[in-house]
Each structure stands twice: as structure tokens, then as C-alpha cells.
N, C-alpha and C positions, 0 to 999 in steps of 0.2 A: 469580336473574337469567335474563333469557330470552336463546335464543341468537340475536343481533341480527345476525350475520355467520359466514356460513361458515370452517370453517378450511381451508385447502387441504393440510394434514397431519395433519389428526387433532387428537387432545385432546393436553393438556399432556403426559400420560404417555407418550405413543407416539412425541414429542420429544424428550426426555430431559430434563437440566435447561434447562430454557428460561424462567428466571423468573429476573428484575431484581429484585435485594433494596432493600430500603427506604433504607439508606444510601449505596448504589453510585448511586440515582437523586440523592437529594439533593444529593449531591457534585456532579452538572453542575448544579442548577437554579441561577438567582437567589436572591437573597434577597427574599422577597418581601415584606417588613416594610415600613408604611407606603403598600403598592399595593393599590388598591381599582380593583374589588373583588376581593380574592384569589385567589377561584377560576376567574374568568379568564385570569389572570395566567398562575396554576399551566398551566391547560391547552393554554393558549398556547403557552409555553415547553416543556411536551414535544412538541407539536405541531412544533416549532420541532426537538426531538432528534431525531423520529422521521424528519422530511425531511431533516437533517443527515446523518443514519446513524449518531449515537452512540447512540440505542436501535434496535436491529433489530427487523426488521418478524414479526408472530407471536410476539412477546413478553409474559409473562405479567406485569402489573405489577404493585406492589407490594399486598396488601389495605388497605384507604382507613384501616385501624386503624393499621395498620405504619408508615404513609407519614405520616402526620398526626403523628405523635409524634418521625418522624425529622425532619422539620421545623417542629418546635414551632409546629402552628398545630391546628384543629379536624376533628373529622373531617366534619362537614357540608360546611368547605370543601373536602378532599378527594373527598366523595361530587359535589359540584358540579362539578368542575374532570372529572371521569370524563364523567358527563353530556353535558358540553360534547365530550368528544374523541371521544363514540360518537355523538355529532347531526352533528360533522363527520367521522366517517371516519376516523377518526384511532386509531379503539378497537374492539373488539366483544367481547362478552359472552356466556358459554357458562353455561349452568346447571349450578351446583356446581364449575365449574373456572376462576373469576374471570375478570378482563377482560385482553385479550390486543392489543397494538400492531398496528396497519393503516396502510391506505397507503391516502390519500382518492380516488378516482374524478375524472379530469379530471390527479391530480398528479402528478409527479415528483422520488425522492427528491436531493437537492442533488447528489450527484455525478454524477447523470446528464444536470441540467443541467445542470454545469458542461463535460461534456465534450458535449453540445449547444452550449454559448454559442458561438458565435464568428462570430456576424453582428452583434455589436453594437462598440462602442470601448471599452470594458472592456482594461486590458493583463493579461491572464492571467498570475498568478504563481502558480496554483496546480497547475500540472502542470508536471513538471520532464522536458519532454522535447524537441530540436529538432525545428526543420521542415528540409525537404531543400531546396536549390536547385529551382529551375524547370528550368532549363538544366542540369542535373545528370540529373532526373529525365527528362528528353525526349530526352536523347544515348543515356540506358541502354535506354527506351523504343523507340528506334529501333534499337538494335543488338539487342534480343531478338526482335525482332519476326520474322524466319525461323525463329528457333528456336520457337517459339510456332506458329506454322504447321506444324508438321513436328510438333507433339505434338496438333495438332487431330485429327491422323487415329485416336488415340486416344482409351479412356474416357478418361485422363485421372485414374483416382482412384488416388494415392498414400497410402495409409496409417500409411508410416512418414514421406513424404516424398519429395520430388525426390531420387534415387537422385545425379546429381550436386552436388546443395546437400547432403545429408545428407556426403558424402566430402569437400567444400569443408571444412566445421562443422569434421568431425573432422581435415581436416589444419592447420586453429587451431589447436584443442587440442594438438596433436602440436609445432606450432611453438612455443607455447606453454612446453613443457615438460611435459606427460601426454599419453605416446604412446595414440592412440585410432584404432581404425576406423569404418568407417561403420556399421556393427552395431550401436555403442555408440551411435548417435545416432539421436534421435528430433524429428524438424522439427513446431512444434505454431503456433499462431494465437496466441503471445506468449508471453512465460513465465509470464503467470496462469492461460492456457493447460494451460504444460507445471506449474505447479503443482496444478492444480487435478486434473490425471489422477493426478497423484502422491499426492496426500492420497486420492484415492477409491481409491485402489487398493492401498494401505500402511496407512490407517489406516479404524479403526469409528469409531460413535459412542462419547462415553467417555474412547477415549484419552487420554492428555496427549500434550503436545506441547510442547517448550521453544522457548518465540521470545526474541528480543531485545526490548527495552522502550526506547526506543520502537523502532518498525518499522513496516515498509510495511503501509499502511492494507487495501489492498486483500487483501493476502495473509493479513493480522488477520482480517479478516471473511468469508474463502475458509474458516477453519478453525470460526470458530464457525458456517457456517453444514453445518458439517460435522457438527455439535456435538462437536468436541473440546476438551479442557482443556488450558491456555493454561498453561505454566508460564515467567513470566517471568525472563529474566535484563537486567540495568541496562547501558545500554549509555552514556559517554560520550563526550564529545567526546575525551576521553582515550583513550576503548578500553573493552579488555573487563576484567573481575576474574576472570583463568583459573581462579584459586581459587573462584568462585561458578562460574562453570559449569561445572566436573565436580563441585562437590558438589549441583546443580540435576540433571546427569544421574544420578550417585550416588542420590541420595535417591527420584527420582520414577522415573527407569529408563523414560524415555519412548519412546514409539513411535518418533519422528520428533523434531528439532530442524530447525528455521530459522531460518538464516542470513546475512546481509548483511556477509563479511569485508571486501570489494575498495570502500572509500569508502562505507560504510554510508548507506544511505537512513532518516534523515535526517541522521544526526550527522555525516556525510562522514569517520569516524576509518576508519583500516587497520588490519586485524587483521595484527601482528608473525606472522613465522611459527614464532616456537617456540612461541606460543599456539598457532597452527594444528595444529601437532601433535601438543599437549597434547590437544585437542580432538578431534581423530581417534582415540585413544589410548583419552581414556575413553568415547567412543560404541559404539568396539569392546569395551570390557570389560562395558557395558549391552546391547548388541546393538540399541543406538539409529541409527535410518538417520539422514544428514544429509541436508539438501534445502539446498545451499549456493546462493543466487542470485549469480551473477557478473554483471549486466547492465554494469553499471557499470565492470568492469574494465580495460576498456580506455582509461578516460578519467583515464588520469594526468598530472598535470599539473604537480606537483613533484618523482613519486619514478619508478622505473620501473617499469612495467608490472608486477604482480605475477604469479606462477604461477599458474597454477590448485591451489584449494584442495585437492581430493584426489590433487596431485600429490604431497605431504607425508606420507603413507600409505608405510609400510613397505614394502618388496617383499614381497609376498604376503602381506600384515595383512588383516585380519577388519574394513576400515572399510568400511563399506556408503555411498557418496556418489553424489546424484542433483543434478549439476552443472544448473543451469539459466541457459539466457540469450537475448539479445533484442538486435535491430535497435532498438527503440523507443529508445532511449538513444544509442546512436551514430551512427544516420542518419534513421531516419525511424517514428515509432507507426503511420503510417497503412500501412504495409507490413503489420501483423500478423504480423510472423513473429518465430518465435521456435525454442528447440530444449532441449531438453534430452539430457545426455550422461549412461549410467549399463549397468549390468551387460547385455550384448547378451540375456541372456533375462528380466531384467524390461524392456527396452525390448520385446521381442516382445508381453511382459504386456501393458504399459502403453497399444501399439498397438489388442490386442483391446477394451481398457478406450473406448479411441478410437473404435474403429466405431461403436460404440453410439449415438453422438450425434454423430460427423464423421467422415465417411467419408475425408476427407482436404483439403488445403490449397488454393485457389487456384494452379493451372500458372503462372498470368501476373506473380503476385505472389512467387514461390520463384521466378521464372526473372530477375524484376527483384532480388530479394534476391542470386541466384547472380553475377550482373552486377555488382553493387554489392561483393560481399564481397571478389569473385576481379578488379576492375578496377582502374584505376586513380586512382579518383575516387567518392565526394568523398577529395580527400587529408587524410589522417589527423593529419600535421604540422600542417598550416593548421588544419583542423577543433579540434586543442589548443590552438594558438595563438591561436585567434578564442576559446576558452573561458575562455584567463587570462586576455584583455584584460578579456572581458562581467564575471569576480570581478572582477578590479578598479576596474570602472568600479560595479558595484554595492554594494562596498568603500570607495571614497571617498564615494558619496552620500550611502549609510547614516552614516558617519562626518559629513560636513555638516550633516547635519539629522537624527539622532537619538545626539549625543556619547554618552550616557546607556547606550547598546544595546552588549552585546558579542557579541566572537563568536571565536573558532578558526579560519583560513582554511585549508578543509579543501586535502589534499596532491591531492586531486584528486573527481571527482564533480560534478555538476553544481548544484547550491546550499548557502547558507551557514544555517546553524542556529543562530538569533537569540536569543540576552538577552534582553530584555524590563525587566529588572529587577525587573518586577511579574506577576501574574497576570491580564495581560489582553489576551492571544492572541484569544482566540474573538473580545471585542467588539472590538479594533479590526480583523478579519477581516470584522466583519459590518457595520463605518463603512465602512472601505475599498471594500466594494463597490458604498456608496453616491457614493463618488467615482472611479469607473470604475477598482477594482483588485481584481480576482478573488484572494483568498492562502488560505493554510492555517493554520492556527493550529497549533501542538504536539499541542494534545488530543487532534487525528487521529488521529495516530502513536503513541499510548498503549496500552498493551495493558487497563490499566483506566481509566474515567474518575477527573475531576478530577484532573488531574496534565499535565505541562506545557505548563499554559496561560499560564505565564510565557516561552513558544518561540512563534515562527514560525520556517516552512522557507522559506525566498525563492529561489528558484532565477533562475540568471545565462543561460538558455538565450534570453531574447529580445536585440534589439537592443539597443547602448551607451545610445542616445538613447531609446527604451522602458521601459529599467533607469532611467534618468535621472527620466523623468517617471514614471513609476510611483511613485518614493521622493518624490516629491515630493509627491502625491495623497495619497498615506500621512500626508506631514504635515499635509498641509489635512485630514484626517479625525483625526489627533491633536489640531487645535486648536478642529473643533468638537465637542469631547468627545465620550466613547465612551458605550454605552450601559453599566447596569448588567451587573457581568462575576459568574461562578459564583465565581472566586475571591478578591471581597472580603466575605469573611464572615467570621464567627468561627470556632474551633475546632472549635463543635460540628458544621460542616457537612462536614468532612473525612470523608469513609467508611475 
């Protein structure tokens, strides 16, 4: 084959494993039995994974031999359906190192529109995070504003962060219940941010790495693009099997685990805290770092506020924890701020790790962040109490118009983690948006494909009457049937 497209990282080899096996692909596709002509179909519909993000981009697909047989069809239709995804961009071909995922010229892959969309009437259910007040944000606007002047006479470049937001962070923590200084904190441009310096600088390519199953999408796809190996633990609406993750760190002795204890993104369960210390326990015996994300912690809503996770750690124990958290969740995404709290000389690390690519944070957005942490407003009480009304107004809807759907009302977090009863998350994810509702399907949140695509995550962060009509579009897209979904197929399509 000729090489029809540049790699921007070299051949397959110099990536490590970077190749999509023949049954893990087939497991998302359709069934395409009966659709003519097939080889359209097929290319379509990866076409369709590769803008999604369930195939990543620079990926080596399956050979049209491997693939044709995991999907009981011919390999001509496989060789065609190739064709078709390298005429649109969609593929390119290197000689002697098969055909490899691209991302077409003019496009963008779905999440990035999604977090573009918002000039249009679409009700956005697929980002679980609030907006701030107007008047919220112009009172704080206005009271920084000397202070901002008084740092202009300065560069201005913070490294580790605003010297007084970094001391705020850590006297949380401390009020919290894990006494910290500002040494221990590192102020980063979100916690994908403060994750993303974490994995570059903790782990190789290679590595494993124990996640939770399902878990944050974004964080999933921080580590493969890391290339590190994923070793999954199940996570339900019930919690965790403490018994499975110390025989997960046990067995594989991974570099790093992550974690979502505080209202798990998506399952909204709380990790008990004698798991929690079970878990510190054996990370320490593996010499496994923990990367705990806390974003969410603070949004309890039936229990109280939980500790912080590596407050659980022995006095003077061997647990290595790299706390991470985020303004995105509790007041506002478009702040970018975020921090992460951990050993004062890997945060010096993690700093130099920083320079490299960001010299340091927005002054005017850590001085609005500082404002907001250390004032009096938005109030905290109200801000919970506006969030169990939004679950239960999103709670009674879903119960109106879809009896059928179950769910667990999580103890706090910001969305419910849906039933379905069937496997067909994705396609009505992909109705829905034809009647103005942007959602998430489960499959996202999966650490491998095909698997729960009998979930959606619906988050309660917009208005009562937005939640309202949202669930209602839902149903007008459940009654004009969904499209063919990956999981109604037979047996043999399960990878």
C-alpha cells in the first residue's frame, strides 16, 4: 500500500501498541446484515467512531482479513469500506504497516463540537457542569479589579500559581480534614490539566494503570493517548468490590491508579471509607501512586461532605496520593482553574513538567477564582439546594415519560446514571440530537467498547424547565424510532 498520509508520530512501532483488534472494532459497529451496499455502511459507521472518539485518531485498524471474519461478511467488502474511509480522510495507509485512523480536513471530532455548540437551541445534557450567575460574576469582577491592577506592574508568570489561591486551595484542604500547605499545591488550567502533567510525569509508555469502568471519558483518553495500559476495575451504582481492586493492584502492580471516590463520575456511588483505606493500604504495598480526582466532592447533597481521600493514610504510611480538583463542578468551567494537591517536591516536579508548555495561569482568572473561593457568594447552601430540586425535577420527568428506565438517586454529584433496560444509549444519543438534545450515552464512559450502552448519564445542572423539556424531546425521539444500535446483535458480535 502506498503511504497516502503522513503520520505525525511515526510508524506503528515507535507508538507502541496502537492497533484496534478485529473484535473490539466489531463490538461498536451495526449490524450490517441486510444494508446495501455493505461496504458503505461499514465505512460510514467507523467514520462515524472515529468523529465520536470511540476510535482514536492514529490508529492502526484491523487487517481487512481479521475484520471480514469478525464480522461475518467478505473481505472485498472490507477492502471497499477501507477505500472509501482513505478517499475521505478518514484513514491513510503506510506501506507494510497497514491502514491507520485520521481525522478528515475541514472536520471536528464530536467532542469538540460539542463543547463549540452553544449558538444553537439544542438543551445540552451532555456536559455535567454549571454556569455561574451574571451578577455573581460582575460583583467578583468588580471587587478584583484593584487587585489586578496592582499585579500588572508585574510579569505576571506564576508557575506553581497565585501564591495567595495556592494558600486558599490548601487551607480547604486543611478545613477539610488533611492538614496541607501551600507547597503541597499546584494551581493547573483544570484537573485535565493537573491530570494530564501527572501521567506525563509518573508514568511511560507501557505502563498499566488501574481505572474505574466506567470513568471519565476524558481522563480514559488522556492515558491512551499516553499509551498506557488500562486495567479496569467495575465500578457500580453500588460502589466498589474492594476485594477486586486490591487483587487488580495485587496482580498487575500498576504504575498509577485512578480514581473517582467523592460521587463517582458517572455512577454518582461514594466510596465507604473503610474501602478507602483498604485502598491506600494496598497501593502502598504495590508502590502504586493514586491520582484521586475530588472535583465533585464538594457537591453533597444527602450525606456530608466527605474527607479528603488521602486523609485515610496512616500517620506516616508509604501511600503516594496526587489529590486533584476543579472550580469546573462547583462554580464555573469557563474559569479553568483547577489544582492539584501532592508531596511538596513532586509538586516542584510537576511545576518543571509545566514550564514546558505553560509557563503559568491567567492572573485575572486565579484572582476571580481567589474571590470566588475565599467570598461569600455564590452560597454554597443555595448552590445544593438548587441541585436537589434540578434531581428531582429531572427524577419525576424521567419517571413520567420513561416508567421503564431505572436509576439509583445518587447521595450527591451532579447527574443520574440511567437504565435503559436495553442496549440503545448510543442510538437514541444520536435521535436525540435530532430533536434538539445533546446527551451522552454510557459507551463513553467505558473503558473498553461495546458495554454500557444500555446507560445514559443525564446530568440535572441546567434549569427545572430545560430538564423538563429536554425529557420530553427524548420522548419524541423515542417515538420516532431510533436508528440501528451496536447492541442489537447476536452473540457473536460481543468482543
Amino acid at each position: 500500500m502506498a503511504d497516502t498520509h503522513p503520520s505525525p508520530t511515526g510508524d506503528g512501532a515507535a507508538r507502541g501498541d496502537r492497533t484496534l483488534g478485529s473484535r473490539r472494532l466489531a463490538a461498536l459497529l451495526p449490524d450490517l446484515s441486510g444494508r446495501r451496499p455493505a461496504y458503505r455502511h461499514l465505512a460510514q459507521a467507523v467514520g462515524e467512531l472515529v468523529l465520536d472518539g470511540r476510535i482514536a485518531l492514529h490508529v492502526r485498524l484491523p487487517a481487512e482479513r481479521e475484520l471480514a471474519a469478525a464480522l461475518h461478511t467478505s473481505r472485498t467488502t472490507v477492502t471497499a469500506a477501507y477505500d472509501l474511509l482513505r478517499e475521505g480522510g478518514y484513514a491513510y495507509s503506510r506501506q507494510g504497516a497497514g491502514t491507520w485512523t485520521a481525522l478528515p480536513e475541514g472536520r471536528a471530532p464530536h467532542g469538540v463540537r460539542r463543547l463549540l455548540a452553544s449558538a444553537d437551541t439544542a438543551i445540552d445534557l451532555a456536559r455535567a457542569a454549571p454556569g455561574l450567575p451574571a451578577d455573581v460574576l460582575a460583583r467578583s469582577l468588580e471587587r478584583i479589579g484593584p487587585l489586578l491592577a496592582a499585579h500588572a506592574g508585574t510579569p505576571g508568570y506564576h508557575p506553581y500559581g497565585l501564591p495567595e489561591l495556592r494558600a486558599a486551595v490548601a487551607e480547604r484542604f486543611s478545613r477539610r480534614g488533611l492538614p496541607t500547605t501551600a507547597e503541597q499545591v499546584l494551581v493547573t488550567a483544570g484537573a485535565q490539566h493537573a491530570l494530564t502533567l501527572t501521567l506525563g510525569l509518573l508514568c511511560r509508555p507501557g505502563d498499566r494503570v488501574v481505572v474505574e469502568n466506567p470513568s471519565y471519558p476524558n481522563a480514559l483518553e488522556a492515558m491512551r493517548r499516553s499509551g498506557l495500559r488500562t486495567v479496569p476495575v467495575p465500578v457500580t451504582e453500588a460502589g466498589w468490590d474492594v476485594e477486586v481492586v486490591e487483587a487488580a493492584l495485587r496482580q498487575s502492580v500498576p504504575q498509577l491508579a485512578y480514581l473517582i471516590p467523592d460521587f463517582h463520575n458517572p455512577t454518582g456511588a461514594l466510596m465507604p471509607p473503610e474501602v478507602r483505606g483498604r485502598v491506600l493500604a494496598a497501593a502502598a504495598r504495590t508502590g502504586t501512586w493514586l491520582v484521586v480526582d475530588e472535583t465533585l466532592a464538594e457537591l453533597a447533597l444527602d450525606v456530608p461532605a466527605p474527607r479528603p481521600f488521602a486523609s485515610y493514610a496512616p500517620p506516616g504510611g508509604a501511600a503516594q496520593v496526587v489529590t486533584v480538583g476543579s472550580m469546573s463542578k462547583t462554580h464555573w468551567a469557563g474559569l479553568r482553574i483547577g489544582w492539584l494537591r501532592a508531596p511538596a517536591r513532586l509538586v516542584t516536579e510537576l511545576a518543571g513538567q509545566r514550564v514546558a508548555t505553560d509557563m503559568g495561569g491567567s492572573v485575572m482568572d486565579q484572582l476571580l477564582a481567589l474571590d470566588l473561593l475565599t467570598g461569600a457568594e455564590p452560597d454554597p447552601v443555595a448552590r445544593l439546594a438548587g441541585l436537589r430540586e434540578r434531581r428531582a425535577v429531572l427524577a419525576d420527568a424521567l419517571t413520567s415519560y420513561f416508567p421503564h428506565w431505572s436509576w439509583r438517586l445518587p447521595p450527591g454529584g451532579l447527574s443520574l446514571w440511567v437504565d435503559l433496560g436495553e442496549p440503545v444509549g448510543s442510538a437514541l444519543a444520536e435521535r436525540a440530537r435530532e430533536h434538539g438534545v445533546r446527551i451522552e450515552s454510557g459507551a463513553h464512559f467505558a473503558t473498553d467498547p461495546g458495554v454500557f450502552e444500555q446507560r445514559l448519564r443525564i446530568p440535572y445542572t441546567t434549569g427545572p424547565e430545560e430538564l423538563r423539556e429536554a425529557v420530553q424531546r427524548m420522548a419524541r425521539a423515542v417515538e420516532a424510532g431510533l436508528p440501528a444500535s451496536p447492541g442489537a446483535r447476536g452473540p457473536h458480535w460481543v468482543a
